[in-house]
N, C-alpha and C positions, 0 to 999 in steps of 0.2 A: 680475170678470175682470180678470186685470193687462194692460196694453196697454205693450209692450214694443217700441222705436226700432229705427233703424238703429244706434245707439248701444252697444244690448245684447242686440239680438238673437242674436249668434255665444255670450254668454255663458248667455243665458237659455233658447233655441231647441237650438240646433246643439251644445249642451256637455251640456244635461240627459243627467241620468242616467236622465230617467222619458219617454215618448211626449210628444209634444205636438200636437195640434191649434192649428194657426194660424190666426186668423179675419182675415181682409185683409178691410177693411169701410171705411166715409166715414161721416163725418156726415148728408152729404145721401140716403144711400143708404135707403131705407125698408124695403126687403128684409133690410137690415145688419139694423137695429134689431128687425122682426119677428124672426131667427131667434137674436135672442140671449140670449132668456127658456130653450129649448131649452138652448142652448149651455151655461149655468147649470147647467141642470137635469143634463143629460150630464156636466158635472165634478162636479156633485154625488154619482148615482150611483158614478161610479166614482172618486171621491176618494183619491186615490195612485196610484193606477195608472196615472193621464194628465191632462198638463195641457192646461189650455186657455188658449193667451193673443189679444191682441188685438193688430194694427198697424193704424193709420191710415195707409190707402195713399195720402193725398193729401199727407203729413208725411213719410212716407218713401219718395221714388221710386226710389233705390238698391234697397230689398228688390222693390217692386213689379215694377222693370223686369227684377231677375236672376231672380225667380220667373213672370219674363212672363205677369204678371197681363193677361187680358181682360175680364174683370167681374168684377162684386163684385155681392156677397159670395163670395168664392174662400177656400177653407176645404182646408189641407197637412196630413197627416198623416204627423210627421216623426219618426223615430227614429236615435238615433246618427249625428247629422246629414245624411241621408238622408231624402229626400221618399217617401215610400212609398205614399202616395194621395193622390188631388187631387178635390174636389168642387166641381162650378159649377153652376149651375142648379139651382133650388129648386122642387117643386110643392106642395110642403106642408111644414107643421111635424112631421109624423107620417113624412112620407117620409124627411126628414131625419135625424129621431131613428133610424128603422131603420137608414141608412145610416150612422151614427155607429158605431149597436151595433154591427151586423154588422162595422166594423174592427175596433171592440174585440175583436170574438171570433175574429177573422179572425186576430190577432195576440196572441191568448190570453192577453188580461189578464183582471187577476183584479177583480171585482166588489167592493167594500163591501158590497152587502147585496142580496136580492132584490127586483124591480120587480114590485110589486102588478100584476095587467094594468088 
């Protein structure tokens, strides 16, 4: 997963021509690191259709504070620079991966290939 600053975010985030899911996570966060085998796995499925990148919200408190971040892992679903979904609070890796899809198809991107169940 590429993890992307305050630096280059507006060129990598807010310019893409494809979706992107932003994962705002920390190092110390253990919840960050549980769901981001997931997170992998979801860019993997849908490989072109939607990125996935990564900010260290303790590195960059500019994007944190303008996206007023309240926990992490806080995970934007942003297209054409526009925040279009926002998820907080995790109960599962399975909960997650639903709520990923269901954007994905909420916003009718197209799949790589079909998910075995």
């Amino acid at each position: 997963m590429t993890t992307v600053t305050d630096e280059n975010f507006a060129q990598e985030v807010l310019d893409s021509s494809a979706p992107v899911i932003v994962h705002f996570q920390a190092p110390w966060c253990g919840v960050c690191r549980l769901i981001t085998p997931v997170l992998h796995t979801f860019q993997s499925d849908w490989l072109g259709a939607i990125r996935v990148l990564e900010v260290n919200a303790d590195e960059n408190f500019k994007l944190a504070n303008h996206y007023q971040l309240r926990t992490l892992p806080t995970l934007l679903y942003i297209h054409q620079g526009q925040v279009l979904h926002r998820i907080e609070g995790f109960s599962s890796r399975e909960g997650l991966r639903s709520r990923l899809d269901d954007i994905a198809n909420r916003y009718r991107l197209e799949k790589t290939y079909s998910q075995s169940a």
